[in-house]
PyMOL Python script that loads the backbone (N, CA, C, O; Angstrom):
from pymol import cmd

cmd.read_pdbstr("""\
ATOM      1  N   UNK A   1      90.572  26.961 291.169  1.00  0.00           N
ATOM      2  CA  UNK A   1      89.576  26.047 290.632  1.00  0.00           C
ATOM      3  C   UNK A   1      89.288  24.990 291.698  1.00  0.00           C
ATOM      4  O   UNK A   1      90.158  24.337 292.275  1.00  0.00           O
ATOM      5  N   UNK A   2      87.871  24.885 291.911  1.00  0.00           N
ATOM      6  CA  UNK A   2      87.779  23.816 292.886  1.00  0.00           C
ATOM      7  C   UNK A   2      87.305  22.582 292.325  1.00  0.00           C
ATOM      8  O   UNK A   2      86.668  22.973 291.347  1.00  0.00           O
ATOM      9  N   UNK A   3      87.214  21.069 292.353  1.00  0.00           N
ATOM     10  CA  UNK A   3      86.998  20.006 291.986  1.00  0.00           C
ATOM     11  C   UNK A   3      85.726  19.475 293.090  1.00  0.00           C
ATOM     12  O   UNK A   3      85.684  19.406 294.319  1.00  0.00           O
ATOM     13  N   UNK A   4      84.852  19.184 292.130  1.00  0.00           N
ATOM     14  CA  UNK A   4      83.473  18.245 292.539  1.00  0.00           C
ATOM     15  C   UNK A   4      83.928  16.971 291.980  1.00  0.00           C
ATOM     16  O   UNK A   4      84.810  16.731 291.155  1.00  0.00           O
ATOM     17  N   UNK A   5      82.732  15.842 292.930  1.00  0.00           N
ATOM     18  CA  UNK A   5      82.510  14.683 292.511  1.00  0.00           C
ATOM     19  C   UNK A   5      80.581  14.133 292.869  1.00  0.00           C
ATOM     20  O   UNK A   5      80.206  13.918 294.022  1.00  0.00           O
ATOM     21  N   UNK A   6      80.172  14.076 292.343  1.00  0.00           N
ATOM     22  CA  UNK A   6      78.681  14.286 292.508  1.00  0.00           C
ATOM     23  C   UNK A   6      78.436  13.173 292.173  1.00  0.00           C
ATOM     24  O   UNK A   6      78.591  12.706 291.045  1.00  0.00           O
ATOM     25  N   UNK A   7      77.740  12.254 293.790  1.00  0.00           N
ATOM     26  CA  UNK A   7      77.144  10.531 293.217  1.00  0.00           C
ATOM     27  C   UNK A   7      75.763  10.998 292.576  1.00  0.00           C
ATOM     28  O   UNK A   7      75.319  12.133 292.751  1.00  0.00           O
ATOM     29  N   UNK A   8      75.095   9.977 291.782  1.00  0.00           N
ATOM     30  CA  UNK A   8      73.987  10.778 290.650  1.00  0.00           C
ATOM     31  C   UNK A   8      72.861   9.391 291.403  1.00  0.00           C
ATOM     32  O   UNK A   8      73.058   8.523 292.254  1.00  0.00           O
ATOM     33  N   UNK A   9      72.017   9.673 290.799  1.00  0.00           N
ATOM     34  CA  UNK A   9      70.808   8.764 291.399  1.00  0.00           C
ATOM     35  C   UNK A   9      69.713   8.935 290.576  1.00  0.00           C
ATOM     36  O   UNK A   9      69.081   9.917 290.187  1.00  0.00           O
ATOM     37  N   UNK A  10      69.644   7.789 290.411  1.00  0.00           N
ATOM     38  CA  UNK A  10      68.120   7.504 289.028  1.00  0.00           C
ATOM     39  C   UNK A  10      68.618   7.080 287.643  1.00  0.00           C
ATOM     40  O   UNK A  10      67.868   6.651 286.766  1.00  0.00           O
ATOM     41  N   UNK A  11      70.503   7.299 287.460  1.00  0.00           N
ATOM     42  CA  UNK A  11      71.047   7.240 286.001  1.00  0.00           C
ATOM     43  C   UNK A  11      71.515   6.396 285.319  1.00  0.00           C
ATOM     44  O   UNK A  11      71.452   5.318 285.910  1.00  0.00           O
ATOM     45  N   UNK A  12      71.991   6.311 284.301  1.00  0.00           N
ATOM     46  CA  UNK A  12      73.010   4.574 284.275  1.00  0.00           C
ATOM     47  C   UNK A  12      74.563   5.539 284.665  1.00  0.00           C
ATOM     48  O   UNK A  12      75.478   4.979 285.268  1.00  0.00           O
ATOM     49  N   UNK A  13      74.638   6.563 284.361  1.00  0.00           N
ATOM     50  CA  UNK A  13      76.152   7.519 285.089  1.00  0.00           C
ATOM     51  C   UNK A  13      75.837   7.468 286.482  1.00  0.00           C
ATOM     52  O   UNK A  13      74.816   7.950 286.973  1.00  0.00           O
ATOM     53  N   UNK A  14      77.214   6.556 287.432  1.00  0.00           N
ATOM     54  CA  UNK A  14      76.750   6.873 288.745  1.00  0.00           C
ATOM     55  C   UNK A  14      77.782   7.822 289.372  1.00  0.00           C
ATOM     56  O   UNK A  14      77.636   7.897 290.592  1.00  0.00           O
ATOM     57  N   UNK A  15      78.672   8.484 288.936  1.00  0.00           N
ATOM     58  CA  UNK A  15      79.018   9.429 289.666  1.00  0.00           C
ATOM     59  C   UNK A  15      79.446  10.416 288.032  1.00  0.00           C
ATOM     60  O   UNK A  15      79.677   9.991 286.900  1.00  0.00           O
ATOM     61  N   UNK A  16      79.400  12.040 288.659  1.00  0.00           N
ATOM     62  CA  UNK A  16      80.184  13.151 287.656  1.00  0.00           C
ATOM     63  C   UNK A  16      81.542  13.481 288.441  1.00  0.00           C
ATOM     64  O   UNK A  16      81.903  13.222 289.589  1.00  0.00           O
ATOM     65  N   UNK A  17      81.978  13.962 287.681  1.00  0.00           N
ATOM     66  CA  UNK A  17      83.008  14.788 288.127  1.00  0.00           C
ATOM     67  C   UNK A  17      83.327  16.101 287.535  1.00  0.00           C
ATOM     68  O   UNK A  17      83.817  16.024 286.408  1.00  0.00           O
ATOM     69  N   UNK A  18      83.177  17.238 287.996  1.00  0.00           N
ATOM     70  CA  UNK A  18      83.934  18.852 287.307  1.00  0.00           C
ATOM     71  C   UNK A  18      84.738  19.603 287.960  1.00  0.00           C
ATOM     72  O   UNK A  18      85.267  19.267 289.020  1.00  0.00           O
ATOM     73  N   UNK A  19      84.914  20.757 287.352  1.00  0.00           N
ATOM     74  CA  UNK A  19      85.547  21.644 287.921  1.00  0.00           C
ATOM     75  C   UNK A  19      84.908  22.976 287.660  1.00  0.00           C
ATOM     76  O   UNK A  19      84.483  23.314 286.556  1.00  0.00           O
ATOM     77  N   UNK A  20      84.863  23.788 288.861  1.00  0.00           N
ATOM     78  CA  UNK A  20      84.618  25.601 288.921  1.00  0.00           C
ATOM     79  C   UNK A  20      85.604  26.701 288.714  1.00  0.00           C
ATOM     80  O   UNK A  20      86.253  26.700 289.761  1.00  0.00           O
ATOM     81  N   UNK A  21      85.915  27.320 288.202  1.00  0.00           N
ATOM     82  CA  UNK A  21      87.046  28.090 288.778  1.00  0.00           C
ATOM     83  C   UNK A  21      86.229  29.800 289.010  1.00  0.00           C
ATOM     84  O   UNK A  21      85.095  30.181 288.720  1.00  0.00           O
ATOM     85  N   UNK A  22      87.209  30.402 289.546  1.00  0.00           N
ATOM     86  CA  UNK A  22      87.100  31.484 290.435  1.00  0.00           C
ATOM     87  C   UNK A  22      86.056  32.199 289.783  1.00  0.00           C
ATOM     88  O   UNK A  22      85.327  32.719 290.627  1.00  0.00           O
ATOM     89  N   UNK A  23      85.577  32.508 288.237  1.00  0.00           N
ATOM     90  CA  UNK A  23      84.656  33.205 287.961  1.00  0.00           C
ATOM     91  C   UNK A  23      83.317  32.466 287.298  1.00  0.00           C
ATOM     92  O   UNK A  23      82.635  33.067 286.469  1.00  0.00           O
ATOM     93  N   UNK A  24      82.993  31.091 287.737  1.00  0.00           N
ATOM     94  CA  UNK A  24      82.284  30.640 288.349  1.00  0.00           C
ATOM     95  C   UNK A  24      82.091  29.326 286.188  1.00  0.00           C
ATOM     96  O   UNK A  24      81.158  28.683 285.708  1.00  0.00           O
ATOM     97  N   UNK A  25      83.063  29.522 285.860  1.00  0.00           N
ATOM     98  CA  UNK A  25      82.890  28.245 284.659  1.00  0.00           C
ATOM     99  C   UNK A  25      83.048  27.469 284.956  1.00  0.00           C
ATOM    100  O   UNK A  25      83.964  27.314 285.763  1.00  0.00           O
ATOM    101  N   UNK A  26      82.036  26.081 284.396  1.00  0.00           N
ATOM    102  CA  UNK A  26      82.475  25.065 284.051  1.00  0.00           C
ATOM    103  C   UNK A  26      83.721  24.383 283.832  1.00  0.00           C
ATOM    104  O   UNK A  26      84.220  24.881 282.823  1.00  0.00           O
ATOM    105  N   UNK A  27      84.451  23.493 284.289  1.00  0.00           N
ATOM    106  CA  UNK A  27      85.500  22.578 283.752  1.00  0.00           C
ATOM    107  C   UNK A  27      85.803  21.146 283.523  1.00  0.00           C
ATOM    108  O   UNK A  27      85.499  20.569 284.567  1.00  0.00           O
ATOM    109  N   UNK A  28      86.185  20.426 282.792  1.00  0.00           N
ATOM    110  CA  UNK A  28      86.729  19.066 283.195  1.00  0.00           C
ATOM    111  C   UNK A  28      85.489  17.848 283.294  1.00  0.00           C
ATOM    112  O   UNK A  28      85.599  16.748 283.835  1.00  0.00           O
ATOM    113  N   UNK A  29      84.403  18.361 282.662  1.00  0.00           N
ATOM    114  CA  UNK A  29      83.401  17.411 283.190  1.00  0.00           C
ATOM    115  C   UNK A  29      83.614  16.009 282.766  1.00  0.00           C
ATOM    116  O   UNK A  29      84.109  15.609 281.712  1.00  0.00           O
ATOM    117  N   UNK A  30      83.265  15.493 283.529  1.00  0.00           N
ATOM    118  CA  UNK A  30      83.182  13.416 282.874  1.00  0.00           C
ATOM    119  C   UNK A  30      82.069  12.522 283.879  1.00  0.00           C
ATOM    120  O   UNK A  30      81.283  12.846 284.770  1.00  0.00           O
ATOM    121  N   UNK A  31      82.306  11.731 283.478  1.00  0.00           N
ATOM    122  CA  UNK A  31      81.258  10.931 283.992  1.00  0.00           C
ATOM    123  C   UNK A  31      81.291   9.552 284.124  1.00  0.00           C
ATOM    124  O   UNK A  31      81.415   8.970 283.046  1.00  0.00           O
ATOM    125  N   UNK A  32      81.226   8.909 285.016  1.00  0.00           N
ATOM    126  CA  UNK A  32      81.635   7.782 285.338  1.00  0.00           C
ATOM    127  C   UNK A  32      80.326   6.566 284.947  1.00  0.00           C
ATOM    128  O   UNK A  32      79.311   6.521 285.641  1.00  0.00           O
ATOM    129  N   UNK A  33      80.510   5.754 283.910  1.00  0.00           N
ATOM    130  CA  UNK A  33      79.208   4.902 283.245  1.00  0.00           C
ATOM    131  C   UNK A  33      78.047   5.720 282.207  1.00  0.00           C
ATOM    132  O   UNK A  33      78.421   6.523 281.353  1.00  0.00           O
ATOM    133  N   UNK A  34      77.213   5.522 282.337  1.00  0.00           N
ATOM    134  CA  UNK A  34      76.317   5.630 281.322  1.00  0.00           C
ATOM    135  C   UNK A  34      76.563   5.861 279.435  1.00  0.00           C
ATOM    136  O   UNK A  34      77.484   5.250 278.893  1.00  0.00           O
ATOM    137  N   UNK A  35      75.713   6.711 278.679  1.00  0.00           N
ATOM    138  CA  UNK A  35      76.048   6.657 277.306  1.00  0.00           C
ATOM    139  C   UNK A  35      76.916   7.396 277.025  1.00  0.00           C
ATOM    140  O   UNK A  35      76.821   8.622 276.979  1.00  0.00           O
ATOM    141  N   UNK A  36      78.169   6.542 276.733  1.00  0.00           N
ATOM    142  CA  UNK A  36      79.352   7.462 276.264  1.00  0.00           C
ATOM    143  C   UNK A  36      79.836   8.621 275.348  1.00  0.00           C
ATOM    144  O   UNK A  36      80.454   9.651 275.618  1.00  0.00           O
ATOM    145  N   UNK A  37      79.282   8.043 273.994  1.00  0.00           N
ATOM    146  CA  UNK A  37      78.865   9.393 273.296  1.00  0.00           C
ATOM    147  C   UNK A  37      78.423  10.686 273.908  1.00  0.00           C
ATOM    148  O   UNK A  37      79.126  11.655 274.194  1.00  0.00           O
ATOM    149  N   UNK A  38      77.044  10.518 274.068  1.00  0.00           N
ATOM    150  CA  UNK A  38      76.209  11.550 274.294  1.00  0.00           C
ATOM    151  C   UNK A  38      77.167  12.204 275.484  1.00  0.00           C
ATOM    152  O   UNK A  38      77.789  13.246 275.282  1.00  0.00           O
ATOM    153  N   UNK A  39      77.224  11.459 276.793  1.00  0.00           N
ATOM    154  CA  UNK A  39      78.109  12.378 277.592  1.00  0.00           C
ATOM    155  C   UNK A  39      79.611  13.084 277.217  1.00  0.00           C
ATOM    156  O   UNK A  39      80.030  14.162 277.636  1.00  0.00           O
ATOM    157  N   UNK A  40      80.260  12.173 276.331  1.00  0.00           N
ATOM    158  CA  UNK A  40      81.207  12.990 276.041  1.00  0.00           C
ATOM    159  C   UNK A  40      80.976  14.377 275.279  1.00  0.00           C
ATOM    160  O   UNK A  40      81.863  15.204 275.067  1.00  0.00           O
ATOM    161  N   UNK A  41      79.586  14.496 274.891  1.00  0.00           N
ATOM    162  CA  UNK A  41      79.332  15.620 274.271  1.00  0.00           C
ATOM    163  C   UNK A  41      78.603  16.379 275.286  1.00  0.00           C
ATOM    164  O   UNK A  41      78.186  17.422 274.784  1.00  0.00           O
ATOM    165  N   UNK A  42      78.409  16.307 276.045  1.00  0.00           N
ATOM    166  CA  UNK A  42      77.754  17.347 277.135  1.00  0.00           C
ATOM    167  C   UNK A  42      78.699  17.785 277.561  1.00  0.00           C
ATOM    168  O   UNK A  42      78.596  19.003 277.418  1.00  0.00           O
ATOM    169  N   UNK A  43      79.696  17.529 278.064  1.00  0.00           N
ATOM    170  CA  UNK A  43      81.211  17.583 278.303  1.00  0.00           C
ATOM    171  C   UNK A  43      81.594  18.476 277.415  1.00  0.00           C
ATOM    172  O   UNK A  43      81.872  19.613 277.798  1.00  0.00           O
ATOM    173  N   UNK A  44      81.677  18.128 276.079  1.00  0.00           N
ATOM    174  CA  UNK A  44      82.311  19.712 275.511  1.00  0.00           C
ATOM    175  C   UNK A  44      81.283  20.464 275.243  1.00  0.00           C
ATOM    176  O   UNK A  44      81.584  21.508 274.665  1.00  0.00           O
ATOM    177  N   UNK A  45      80.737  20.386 275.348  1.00  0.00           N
ATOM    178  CA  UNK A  45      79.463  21.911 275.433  1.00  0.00           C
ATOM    179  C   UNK A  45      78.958  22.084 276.468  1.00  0.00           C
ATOM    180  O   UNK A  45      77.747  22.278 276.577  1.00  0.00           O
ATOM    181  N   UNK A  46      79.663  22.056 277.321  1.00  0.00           N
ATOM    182  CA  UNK A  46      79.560  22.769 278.766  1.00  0.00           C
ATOM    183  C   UNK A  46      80.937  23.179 279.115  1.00  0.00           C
ATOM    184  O   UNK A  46      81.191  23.748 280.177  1.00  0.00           O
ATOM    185  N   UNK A  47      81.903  22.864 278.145  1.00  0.00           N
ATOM    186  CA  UNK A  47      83.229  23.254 279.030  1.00  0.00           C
ATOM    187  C   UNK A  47      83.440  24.932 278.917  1.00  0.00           C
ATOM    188  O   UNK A  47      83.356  25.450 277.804  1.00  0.00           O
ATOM    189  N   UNK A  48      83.668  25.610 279.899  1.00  0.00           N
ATOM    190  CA  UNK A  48      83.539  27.000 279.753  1.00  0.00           C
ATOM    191  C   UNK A  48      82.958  27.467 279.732  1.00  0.00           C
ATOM    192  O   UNK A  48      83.121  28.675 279.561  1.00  0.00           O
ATOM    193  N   UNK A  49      81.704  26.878 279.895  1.00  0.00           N
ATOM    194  CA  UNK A  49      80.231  27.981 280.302  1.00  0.00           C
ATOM    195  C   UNK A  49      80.024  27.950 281.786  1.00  0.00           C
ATOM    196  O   UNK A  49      80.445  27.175 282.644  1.00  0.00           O
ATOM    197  N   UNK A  50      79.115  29.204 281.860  1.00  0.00           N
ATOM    198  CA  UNK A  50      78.710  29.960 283.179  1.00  0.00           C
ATOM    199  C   UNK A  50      78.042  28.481 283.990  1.00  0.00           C
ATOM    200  O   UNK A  50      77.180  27.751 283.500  1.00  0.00           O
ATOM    201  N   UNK A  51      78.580  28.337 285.081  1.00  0.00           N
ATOM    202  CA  UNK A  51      77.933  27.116 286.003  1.00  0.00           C
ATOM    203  C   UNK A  51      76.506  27.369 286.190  1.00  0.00           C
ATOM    204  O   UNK A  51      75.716  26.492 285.838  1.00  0.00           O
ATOM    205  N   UNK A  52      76.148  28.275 286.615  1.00  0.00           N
ATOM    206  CA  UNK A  52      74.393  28.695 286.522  1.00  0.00           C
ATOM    207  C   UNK A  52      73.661  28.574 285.653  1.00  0.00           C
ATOM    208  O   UNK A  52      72.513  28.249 285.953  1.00  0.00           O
ATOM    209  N   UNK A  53      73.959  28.755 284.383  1.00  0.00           N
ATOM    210  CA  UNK A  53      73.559  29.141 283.166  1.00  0.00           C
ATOM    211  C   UNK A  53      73.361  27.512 282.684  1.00  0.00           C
ATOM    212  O   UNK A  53      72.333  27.197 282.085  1.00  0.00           O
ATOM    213  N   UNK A  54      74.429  26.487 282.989  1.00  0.00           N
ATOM    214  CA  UNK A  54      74.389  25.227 282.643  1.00  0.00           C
ATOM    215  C   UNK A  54      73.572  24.425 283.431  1.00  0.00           C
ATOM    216  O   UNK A  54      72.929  23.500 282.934  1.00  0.00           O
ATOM    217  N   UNK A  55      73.539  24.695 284.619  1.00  0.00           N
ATOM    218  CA  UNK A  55      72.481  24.201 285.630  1.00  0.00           C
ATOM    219  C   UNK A  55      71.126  24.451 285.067  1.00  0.00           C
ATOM    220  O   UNK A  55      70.313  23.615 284.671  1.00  0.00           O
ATOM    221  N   UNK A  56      71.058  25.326 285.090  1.00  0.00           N
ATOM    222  CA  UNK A  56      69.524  26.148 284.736  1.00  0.00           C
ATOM    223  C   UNK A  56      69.396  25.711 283.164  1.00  0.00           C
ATOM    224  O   UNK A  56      68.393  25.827 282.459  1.00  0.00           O
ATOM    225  N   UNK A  57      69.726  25.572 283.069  1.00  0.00           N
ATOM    226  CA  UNK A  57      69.285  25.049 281.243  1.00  0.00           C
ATOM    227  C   UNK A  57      69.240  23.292 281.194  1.00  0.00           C
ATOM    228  O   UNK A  57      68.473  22.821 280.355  1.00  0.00           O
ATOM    229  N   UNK A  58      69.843  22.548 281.851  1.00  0.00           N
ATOM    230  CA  UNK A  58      70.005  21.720 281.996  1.00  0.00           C
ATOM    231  C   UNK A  58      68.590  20.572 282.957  1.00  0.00           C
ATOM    232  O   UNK A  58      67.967  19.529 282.757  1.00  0.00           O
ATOM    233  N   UNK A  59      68.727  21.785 284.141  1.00  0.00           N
ATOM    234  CA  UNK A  59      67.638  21.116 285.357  1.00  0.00           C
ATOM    235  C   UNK A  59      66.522  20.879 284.599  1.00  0.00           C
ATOM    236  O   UNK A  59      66.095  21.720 283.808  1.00  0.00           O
ATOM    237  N   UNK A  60      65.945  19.672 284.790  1.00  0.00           N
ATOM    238  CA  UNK A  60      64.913  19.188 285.034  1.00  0.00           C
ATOM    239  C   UNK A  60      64.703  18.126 283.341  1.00  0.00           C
ATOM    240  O   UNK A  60      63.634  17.639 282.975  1.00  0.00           O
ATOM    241  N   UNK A  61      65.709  18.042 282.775  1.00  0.00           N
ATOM    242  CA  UNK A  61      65.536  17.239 281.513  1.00  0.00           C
ATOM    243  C   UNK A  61      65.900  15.597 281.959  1.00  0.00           C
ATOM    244  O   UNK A  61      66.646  15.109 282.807  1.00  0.00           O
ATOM    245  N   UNK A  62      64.999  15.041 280.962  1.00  0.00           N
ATOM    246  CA  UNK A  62      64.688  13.778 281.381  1.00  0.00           C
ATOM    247  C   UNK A  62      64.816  12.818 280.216  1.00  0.00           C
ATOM    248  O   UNK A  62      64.518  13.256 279.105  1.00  0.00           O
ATOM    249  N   UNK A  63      65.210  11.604 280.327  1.00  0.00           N
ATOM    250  CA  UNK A  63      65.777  10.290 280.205  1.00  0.00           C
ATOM    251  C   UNK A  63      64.919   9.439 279.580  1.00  0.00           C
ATOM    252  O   UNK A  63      64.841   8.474 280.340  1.00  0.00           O
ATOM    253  N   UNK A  64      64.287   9.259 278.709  1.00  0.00           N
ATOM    254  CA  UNK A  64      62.675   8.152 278.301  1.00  0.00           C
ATOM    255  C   UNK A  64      61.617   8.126 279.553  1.00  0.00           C
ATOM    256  O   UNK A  64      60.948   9.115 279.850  1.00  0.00           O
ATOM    257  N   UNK A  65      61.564   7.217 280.062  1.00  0.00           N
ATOM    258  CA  UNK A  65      60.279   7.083 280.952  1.00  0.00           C
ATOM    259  C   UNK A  65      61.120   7.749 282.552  1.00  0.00           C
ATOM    260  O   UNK A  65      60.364   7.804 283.522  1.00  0.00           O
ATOM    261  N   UNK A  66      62.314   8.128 282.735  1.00  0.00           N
ATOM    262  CA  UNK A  66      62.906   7.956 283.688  1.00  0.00           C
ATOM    263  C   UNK A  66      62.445   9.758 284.188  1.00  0.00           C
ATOM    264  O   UNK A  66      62.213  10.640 283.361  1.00  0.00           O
ATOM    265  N   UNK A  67      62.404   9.947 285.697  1.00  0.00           N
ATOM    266  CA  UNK A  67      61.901  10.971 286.304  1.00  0.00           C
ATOM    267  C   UNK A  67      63.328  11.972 286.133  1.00  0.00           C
ATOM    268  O   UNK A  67      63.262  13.074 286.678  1.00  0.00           O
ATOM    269  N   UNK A  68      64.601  11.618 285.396  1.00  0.00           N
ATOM    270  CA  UNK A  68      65.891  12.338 285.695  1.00  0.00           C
ATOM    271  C   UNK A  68      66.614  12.099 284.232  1.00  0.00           C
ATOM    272  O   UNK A  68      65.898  11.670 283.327  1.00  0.00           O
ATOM    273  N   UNK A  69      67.822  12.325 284.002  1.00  0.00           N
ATOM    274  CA  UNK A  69      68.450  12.066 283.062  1.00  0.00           C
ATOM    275  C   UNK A  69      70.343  12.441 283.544  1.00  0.00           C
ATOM    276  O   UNK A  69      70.486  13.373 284.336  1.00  0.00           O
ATOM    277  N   UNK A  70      71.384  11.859 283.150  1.00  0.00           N
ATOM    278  CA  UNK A  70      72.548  12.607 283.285  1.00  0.00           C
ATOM    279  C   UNK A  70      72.904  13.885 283.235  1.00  0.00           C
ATOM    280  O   UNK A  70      73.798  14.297 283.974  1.00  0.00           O
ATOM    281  N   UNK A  71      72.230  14.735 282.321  1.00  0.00           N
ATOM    282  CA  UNK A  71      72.070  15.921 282.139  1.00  0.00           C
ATOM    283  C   UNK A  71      71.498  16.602 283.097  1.00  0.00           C
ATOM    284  O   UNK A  71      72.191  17.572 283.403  1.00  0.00           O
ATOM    285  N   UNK A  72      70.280  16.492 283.861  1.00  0.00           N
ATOM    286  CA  UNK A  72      69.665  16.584 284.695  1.00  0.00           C
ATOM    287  C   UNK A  72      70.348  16.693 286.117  1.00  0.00           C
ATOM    288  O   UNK A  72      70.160  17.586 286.943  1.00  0.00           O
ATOM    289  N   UNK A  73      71.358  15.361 286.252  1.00  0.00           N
ATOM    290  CA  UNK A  73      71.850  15.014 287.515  1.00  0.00           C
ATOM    291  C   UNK A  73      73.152  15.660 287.474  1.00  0.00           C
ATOM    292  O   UNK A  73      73.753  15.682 288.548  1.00  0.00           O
ATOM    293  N   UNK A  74      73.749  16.222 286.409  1.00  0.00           N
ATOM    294  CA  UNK A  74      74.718  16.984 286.337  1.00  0.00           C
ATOM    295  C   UNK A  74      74.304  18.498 286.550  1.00  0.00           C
ATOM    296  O   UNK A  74      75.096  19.185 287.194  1.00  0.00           O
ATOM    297  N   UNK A  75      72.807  19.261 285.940  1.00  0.00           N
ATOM    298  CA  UNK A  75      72.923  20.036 286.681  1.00  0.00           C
ATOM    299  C   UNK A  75      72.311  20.367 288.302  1.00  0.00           C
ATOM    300  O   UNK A  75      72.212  21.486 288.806  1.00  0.00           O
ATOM    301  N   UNK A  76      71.979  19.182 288.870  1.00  0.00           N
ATOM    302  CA  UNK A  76      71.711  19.053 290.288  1.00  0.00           C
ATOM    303  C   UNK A  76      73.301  19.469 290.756  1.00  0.00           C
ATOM    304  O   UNK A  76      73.532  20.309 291.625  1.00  0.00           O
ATOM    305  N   UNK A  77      74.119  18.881 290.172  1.00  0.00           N
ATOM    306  CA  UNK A  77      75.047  18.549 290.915  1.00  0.00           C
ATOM    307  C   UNK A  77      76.263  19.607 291.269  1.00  0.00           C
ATOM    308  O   UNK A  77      77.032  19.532 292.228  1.00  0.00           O
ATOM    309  N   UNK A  78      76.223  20.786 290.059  1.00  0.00           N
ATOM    310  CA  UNK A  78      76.326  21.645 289.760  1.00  0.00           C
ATOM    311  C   UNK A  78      75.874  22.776 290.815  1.00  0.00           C
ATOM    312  O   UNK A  78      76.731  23.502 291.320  1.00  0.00           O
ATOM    313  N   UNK A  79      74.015  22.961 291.253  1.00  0.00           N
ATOM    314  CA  UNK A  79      73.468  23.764 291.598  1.00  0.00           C
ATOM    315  C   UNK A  79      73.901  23.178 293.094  1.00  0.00           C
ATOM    316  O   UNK A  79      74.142  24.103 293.869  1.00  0.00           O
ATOM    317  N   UNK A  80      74.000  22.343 293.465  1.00  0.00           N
ATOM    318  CA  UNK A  80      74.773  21.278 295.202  1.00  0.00           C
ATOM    319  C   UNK A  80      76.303  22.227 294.992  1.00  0.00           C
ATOM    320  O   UNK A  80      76.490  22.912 295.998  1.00  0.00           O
ATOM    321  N   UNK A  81      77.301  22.391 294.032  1.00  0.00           N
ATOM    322  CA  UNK A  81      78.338  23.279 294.496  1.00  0.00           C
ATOM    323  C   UNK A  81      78.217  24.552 294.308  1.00  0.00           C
ATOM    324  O   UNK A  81      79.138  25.115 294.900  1.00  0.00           O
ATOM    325  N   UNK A  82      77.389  25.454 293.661  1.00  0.00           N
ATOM    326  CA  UNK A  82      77.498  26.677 293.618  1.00  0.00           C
ATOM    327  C   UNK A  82      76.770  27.498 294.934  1.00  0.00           C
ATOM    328  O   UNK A  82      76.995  28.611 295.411  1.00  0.00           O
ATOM    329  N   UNK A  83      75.644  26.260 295.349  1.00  0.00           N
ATOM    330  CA  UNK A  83      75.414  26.844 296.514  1.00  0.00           C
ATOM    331  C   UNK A  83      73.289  27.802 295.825  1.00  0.00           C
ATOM    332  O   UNK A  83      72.635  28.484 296.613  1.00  0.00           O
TER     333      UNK A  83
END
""", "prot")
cmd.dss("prot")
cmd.show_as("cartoon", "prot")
cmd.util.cbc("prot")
cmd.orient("prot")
């Protein structure tokens, strides 16, 4: 399992943190600031899913008026380690 730390930009979360392991899931996600709730729930409904699959479902969702969202910058951050 390898460990990310992904600084985020545009969010009130300024950094994530997860984990990959060898057949390419999700792990361990958290998040450093923003809405606690809500992220703690992205967190368990992403734990154990396909890293691609969470990226890609994830990319490009957005925040009220904001061009990004945590969700968003988590799966940037995601698609930055899988390559």
């Amino acid at each position: 399992m390898k460990h990310y730390d992904y600084k985020t930009k545009g969010t009130c979360a300024v950094e994530i943190h997860f984990d990959i392991d060898d057949e390419k899931k999700i792990h361990n996600v958290s998040f450093d600031r923003g809405c606690n709730g809500n992220l703690k729930a992205i967190s368990k409904l992403v734990e154990g899913q396909d890293a691609k699959g969470v990226a890609d479902l994830l990319y490009g969702n957005t925040c009220g008026m904001k061009a990004t969202s945590c969700a968003d910058q988590l799966a940037r951050g995601i698609k930055e380690a899988i390559g």
